[in-house]
N, C-alpha and C positions, 0 to 999 in steps of 0.2 A: 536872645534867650527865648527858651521855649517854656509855657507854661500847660504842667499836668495837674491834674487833682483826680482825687478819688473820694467818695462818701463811704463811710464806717457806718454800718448802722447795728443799732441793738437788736440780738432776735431773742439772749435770754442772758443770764445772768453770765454767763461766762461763752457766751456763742455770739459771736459779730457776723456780718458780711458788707463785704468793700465792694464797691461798684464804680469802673472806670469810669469816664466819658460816654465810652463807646457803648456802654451797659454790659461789660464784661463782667460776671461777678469771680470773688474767693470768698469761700467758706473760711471762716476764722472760731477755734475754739482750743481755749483756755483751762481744758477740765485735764483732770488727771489720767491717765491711761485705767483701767479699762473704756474709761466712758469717753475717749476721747475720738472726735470723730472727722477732724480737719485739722490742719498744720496749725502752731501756734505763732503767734506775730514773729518771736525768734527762729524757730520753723523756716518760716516767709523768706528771712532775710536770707538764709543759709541757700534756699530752693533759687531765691531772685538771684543770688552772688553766683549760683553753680549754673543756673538757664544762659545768665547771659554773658557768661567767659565761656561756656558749650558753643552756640550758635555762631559766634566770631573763628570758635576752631575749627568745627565743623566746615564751616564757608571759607577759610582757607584751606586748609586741603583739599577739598571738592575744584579748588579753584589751580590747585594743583596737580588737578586731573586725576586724583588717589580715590581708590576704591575703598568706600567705608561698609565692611557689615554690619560692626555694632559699633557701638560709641557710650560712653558714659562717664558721670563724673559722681564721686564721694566727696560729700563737703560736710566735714566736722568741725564743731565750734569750738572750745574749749571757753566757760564761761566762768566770769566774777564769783566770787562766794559771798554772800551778802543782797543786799538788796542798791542800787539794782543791780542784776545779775546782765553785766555787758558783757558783751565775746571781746575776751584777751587775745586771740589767738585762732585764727582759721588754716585749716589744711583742707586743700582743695586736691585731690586724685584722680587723674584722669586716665582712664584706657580706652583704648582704639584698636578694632579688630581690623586689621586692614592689608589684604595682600600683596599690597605691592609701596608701604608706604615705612620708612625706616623710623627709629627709636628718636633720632638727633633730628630729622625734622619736622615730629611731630612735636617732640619739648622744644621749639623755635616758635612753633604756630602755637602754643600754648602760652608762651613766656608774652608773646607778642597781644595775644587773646586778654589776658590776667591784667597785664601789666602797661597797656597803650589802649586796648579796643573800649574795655568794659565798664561802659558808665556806672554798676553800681561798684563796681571795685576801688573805680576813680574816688565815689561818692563817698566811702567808708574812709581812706585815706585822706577823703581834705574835711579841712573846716565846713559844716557845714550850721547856716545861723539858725532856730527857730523862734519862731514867733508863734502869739494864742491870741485869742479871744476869747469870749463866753459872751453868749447870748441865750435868753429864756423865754423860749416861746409856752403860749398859753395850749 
């Protein structure tokens, strides 16, 4: 097993930022649109689940020797009513400009992408445990 971590820190009442290991940072904010000026943690999850079922399709077709112009993916959530507001329900839409790559094995390289490559896709579908702490520093 591999171990990640990331620090969340405060910059204002509703504005965070996360910082890998690596010192990679995200912007995180929680305000309502107009003032809203970074993805929100729900955001995050939609962007992290469509990045990394992208990149596995991407690298197989390339690996299929397929010409890609453009590529992209639409990931809508449908969410809980209530609090907390969890996604019931993800539709993930991918198209692929590509002139020489066909409709059935791009949805193979996708199915394969979603549904075997994609650690957080895997992550949403299992059990996953948490645990907390609290600590007060001075």
């Amino acid at each position: 097993m591999s171990k990640r971590n990331v620090t969340v820190r405060m910059k204002a009442d509703y504005e965070y930022e996360a910082v890998n290991q690596q010192g990679n940072k995200v912007q995180i904010d929680m305000y309502d649109a107009p003032d809203k000026r970074a993805q929100s943690p729900m955001d995050l999850l939609l962007s992290a689940l469509g990045g990394c079922a992208s990149v596995d399709a991407v690298l197989m077709m390339k690996k299929k020797r397929k010409e890609i112009l453009d590529f992209y993916v639409e990931v809508e959530g449908l969410r809980n009513e209530g609090v907390p507001a969890f996604y019931t329900d993800i539709h993930l839409k991918f198209t692929l400009v590509s002139p020489d790559a066909t409709q059935e094995e791009f949805a193979k390289v996708v199915a394969l992408s979603v549904e075997k490559y994609c650690s957080v896709s895997s992550s949403l579908k299992s059990r996953v445990t948490f645990s907390s702490e609290v600590k007060k520093a001075l």
